[in-house]
C-alpha positions as CSV (number, residue, x, y, z in Angstrom):
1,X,0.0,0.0,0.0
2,X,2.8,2.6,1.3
3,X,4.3,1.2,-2.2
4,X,1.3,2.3,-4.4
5,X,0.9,5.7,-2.5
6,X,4.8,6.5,-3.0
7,X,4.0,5.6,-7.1
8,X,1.0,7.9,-6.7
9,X,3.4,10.7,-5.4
10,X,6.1,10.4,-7.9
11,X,3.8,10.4,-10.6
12,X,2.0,13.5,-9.6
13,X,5.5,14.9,-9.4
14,X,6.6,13.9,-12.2
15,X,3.6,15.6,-14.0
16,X,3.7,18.5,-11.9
17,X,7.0,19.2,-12.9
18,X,6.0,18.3,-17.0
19,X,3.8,21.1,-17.0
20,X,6.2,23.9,-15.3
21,X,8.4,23.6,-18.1
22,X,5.7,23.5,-20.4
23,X,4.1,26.6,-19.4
24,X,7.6,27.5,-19.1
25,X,8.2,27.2,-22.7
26,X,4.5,28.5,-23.6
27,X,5.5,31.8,-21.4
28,X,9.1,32.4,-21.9
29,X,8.3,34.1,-25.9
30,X,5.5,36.3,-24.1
31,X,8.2,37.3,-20.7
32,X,11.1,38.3,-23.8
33,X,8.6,40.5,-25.5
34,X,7.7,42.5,-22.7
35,X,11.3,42.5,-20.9
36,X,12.9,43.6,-24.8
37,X,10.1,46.2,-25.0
38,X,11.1,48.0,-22.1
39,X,14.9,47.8,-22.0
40,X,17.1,50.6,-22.6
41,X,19.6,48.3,-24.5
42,X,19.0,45.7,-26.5
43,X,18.4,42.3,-25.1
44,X,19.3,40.8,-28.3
45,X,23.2,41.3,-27.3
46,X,25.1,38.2,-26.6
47,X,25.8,36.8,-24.2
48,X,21.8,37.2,-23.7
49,X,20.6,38.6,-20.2
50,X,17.2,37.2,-18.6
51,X,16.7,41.1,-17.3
52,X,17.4,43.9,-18.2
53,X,19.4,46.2,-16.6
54,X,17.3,49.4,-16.6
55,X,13.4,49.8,-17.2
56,X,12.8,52.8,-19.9
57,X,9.4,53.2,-21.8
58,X,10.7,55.1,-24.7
59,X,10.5,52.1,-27.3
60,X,6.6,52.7,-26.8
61,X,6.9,56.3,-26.9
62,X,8.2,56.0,-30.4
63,X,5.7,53.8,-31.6
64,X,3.1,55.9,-30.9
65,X,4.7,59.0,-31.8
66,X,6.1,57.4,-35.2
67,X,3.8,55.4,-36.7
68,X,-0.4,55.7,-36.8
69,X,0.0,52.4,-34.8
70,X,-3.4,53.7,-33.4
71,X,-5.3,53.5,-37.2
72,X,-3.9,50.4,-37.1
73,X,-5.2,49.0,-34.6
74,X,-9.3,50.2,-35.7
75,X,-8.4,48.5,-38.8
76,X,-7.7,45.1,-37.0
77,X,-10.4,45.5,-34.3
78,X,-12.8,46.3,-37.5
79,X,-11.6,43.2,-39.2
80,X,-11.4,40.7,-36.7
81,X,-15.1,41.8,-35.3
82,X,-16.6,41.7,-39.3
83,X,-14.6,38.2,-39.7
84,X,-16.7,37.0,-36.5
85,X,-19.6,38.2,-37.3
86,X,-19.9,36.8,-40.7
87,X,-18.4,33.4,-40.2
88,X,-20.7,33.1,-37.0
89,X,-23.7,33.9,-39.4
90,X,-22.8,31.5,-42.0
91,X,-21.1,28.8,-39.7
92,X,-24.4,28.1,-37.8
93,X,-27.0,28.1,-41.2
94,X,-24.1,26.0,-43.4
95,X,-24.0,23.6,-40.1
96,X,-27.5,23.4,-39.6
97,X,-28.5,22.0,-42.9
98,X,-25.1,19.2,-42.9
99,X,-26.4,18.2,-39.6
100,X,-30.3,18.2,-40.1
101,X,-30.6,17.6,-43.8
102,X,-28.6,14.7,-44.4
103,X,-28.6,13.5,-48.2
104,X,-25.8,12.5,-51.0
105,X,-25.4,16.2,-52.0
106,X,-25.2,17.6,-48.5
107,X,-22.6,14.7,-48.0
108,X,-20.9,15.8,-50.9
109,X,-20.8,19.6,-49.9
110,X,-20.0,18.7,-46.2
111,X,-16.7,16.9,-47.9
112,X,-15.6,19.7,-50.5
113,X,-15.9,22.1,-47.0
114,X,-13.5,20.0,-45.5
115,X,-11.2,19.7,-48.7
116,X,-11.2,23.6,-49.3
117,X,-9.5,23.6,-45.4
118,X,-6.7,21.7,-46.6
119,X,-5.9,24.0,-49.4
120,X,-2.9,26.5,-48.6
121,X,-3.6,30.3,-48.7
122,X,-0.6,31.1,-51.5
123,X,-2.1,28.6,-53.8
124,X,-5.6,30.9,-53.5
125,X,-4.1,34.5,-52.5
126,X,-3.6,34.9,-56.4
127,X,-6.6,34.2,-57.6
128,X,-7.7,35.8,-55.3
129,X,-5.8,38.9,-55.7
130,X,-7.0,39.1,-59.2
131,X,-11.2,38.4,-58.4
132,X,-10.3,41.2,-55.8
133,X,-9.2,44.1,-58.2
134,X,-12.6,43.3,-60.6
135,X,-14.8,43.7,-57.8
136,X,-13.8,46.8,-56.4
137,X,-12.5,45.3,-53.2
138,X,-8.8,45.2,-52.8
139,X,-7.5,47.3,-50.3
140,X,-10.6,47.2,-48.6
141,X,-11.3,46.3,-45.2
142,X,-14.3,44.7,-46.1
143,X,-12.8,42.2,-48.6
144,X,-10.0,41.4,-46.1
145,X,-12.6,40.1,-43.8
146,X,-14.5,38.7,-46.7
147,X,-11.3,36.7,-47.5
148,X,-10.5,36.2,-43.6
149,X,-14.0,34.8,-43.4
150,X,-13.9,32.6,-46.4
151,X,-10.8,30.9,-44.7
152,X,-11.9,30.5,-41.3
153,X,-15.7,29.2,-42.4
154,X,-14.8,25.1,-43.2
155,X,-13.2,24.3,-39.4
156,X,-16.1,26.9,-38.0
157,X,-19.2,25.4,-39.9
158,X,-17.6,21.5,-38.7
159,X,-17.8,22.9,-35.4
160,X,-21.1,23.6,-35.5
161,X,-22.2,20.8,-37.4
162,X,-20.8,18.7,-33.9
163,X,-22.5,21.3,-32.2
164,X,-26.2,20.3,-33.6
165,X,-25.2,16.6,-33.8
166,X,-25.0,16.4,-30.3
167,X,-28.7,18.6,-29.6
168,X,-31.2,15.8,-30.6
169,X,-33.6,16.8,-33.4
170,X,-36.7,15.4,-31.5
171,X,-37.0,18.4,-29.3
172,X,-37.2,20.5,-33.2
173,X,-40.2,17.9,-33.9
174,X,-41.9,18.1,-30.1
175,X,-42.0,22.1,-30.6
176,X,-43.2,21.6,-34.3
177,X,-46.0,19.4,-32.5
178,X,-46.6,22.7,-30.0
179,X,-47.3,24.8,-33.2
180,X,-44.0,26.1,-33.8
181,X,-42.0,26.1,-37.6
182,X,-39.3,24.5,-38.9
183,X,-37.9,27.9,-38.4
184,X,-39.2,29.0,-34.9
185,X,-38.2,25.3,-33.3
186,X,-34.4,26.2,-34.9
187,X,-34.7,29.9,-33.2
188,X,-36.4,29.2,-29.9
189,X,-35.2,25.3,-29.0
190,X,-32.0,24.6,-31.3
191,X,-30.1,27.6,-31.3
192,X,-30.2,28.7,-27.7
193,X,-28.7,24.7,-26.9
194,X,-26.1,25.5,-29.6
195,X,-25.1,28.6,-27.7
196,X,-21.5,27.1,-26.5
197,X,-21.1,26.6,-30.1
198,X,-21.8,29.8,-31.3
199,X,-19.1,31.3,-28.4
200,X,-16.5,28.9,-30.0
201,X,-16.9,29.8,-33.5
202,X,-17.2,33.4,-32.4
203,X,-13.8,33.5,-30.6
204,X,-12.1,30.8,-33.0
205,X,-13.2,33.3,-35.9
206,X,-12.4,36.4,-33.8
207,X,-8.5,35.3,-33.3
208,X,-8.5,34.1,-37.1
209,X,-9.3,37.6,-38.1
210,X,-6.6,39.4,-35.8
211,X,-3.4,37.9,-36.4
212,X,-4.3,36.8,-39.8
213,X,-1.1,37.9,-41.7
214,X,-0.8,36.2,-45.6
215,X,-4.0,37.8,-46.5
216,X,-3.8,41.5,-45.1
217,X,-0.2,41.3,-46.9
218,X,-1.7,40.6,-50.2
219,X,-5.1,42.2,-50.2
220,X,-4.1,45.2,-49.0
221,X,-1.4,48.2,-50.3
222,X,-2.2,51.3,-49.0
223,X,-0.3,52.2,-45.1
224,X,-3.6,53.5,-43.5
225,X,-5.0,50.0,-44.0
226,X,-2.6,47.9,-42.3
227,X,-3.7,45.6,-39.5
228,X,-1.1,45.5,-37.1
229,X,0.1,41.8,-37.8
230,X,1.3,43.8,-41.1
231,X,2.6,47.4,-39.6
232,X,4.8,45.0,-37.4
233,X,6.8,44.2,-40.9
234,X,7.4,48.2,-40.7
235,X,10.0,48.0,-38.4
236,X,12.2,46.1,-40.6
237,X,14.1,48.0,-42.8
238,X,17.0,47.4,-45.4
239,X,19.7,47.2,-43.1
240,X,18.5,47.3,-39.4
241,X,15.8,46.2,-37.3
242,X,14.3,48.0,-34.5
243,X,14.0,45.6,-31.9
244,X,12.9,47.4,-29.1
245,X,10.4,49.8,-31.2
246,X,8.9,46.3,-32.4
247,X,8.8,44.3,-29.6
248,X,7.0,47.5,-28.0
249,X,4.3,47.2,-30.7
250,X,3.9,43.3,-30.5
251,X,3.2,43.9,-26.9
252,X,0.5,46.6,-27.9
253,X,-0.7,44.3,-30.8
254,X,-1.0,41.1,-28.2
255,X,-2.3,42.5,-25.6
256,X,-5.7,43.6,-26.3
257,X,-6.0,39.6,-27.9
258,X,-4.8,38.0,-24.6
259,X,-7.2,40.6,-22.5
260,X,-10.3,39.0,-24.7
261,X,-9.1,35.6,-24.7
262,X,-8.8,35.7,-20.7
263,X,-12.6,36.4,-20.6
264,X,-13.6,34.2,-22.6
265,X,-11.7,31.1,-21.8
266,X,-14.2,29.6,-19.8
267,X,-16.8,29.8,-21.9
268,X,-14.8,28.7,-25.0
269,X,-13.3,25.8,-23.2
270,X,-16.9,24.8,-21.9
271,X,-17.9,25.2,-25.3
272,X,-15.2,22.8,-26.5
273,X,-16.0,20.1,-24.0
274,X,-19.8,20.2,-24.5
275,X,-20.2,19.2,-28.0
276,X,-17.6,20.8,-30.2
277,X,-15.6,17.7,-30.6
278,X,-18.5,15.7,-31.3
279,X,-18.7,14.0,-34.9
């Protein structure tokens, strides 16, 4: 018994200790960012030194004085919120109909979904590009969430289809019994049950849309509508890099992110365990 309870111990230990230096590892790119961001000399000298040696705020000065890191920042606010709205909108009607109406061609469509995931963005960002300056929408805002949207939509509308798997469709027929519709059972019974999911996709597309970097490179030319993910590629120049002035910015451009994500956590891991993973 003392045997089993010593095993017990170790093994508690020995996980304990697994996930220190995991969070370790998960932390230590965050604690550089910061610590680089506010050092008056660069922490990129070698030998490298864990802290700095003086505590200045002038990297973030700069930033704000030199670039419209504020405009920036609307722009990938604006983004980020119009990719989450859309993909939320679409994600929960396309998921609907592959969980509910289940035929050959739904089958088929649920399949091409999942194909068009697999596809890389620089095999699309051409094409793309091209569809983009016939309609009118290159360097727009609106067609870089369009795009951001487009991307995101095949993992979101799979998550919802496990979302309305796992919500059985007699409760749709009981309220269809009570006098509701097809469409006042999916508002009233179906979708409020499906709420977890919606949080999920709503986050998921959220944090798609605000460090999305390949597209905003692409479909967008002109300075005052740069996300941040692209105005961080500002601060490298020819010859130099300004490390501090950078790292100052990546701090501003995470922050806000981590902020939201802290908030949400619960609910988007409570989302993921209620149904999310469910075929």
């Amino acid at each position: 018994m003392i045997g089993l309870a010593l095993k017990t111990r170790l093994a508690a230990a020995f996980i304990f200790v697994l996930a220190v230096v995991g969070a370790a590892i998960v932390i230590f790119p965050y604690y550089w960012m910061i610590v680089s961001s506010l050092a008056q000399k660069s922490m990129f000298e070698w030998p490298p030194k864990l802290l700095p040696e003086s505590i200045a705020f002038g990297a973030y000065l700069r930033v704000f004085a030199e670039r419209p890191i504020g405009r920036w920042f609307a722009n990938t606010a604006l983004v980020a919120a119009t990719t989450s709205i859309f993909c939320t909108v679409v994600a929960v009607n396309a998921g609907y109909a592959l969980s509910r109406f289940r035929s050959r061609l739904t089958s088929v469509f649920g399949i091409f979904i999942l194909v068009s995931q697999m596809l890389p963005a620089a095999l699309i960002a051409v094409p793309l590009y091209v569809v983009y300056r016939q309609l009118g929408l290159y360097n727009s805002l609106l067609g870089l969430a369009v795009g951001d949207t487009a991307f995101v939509l095949p993992l979101a509308t799979w998550l919802m289809k496990g979302f309305f798997d796992g919500i059985p469709a007699d409760l749709e027929e009981q309220a269809e019994v009570d006098g509701c519709s097809r469409l006042g059972a999916f508002y009233r019974i179906t979708l409020p049950l499906a709420l977890p999911g919606l949080i999920v996709v709503m986050v998921f597309s959220f944090m798609a849309g605000w460090d999305e970097f390949f597209l905003a490179r692409t479909l967008i030319s002109s300075q005052s509508n740069w996300v941040l993910s692209v105005g961080l590629t500002s601060f490298i120049s020819q010859y130099t890099i300004a490390w501090d002035e950078m790292m100052a910015a990546s701090v501003i451009f995470a922050l806000p992110a981590a902020i939201f994500f802290l908030i949400v956590q619960r609910y988007l891991v409570h989302g993921l365990t209620g149904g999310a993973v469910k075929g």
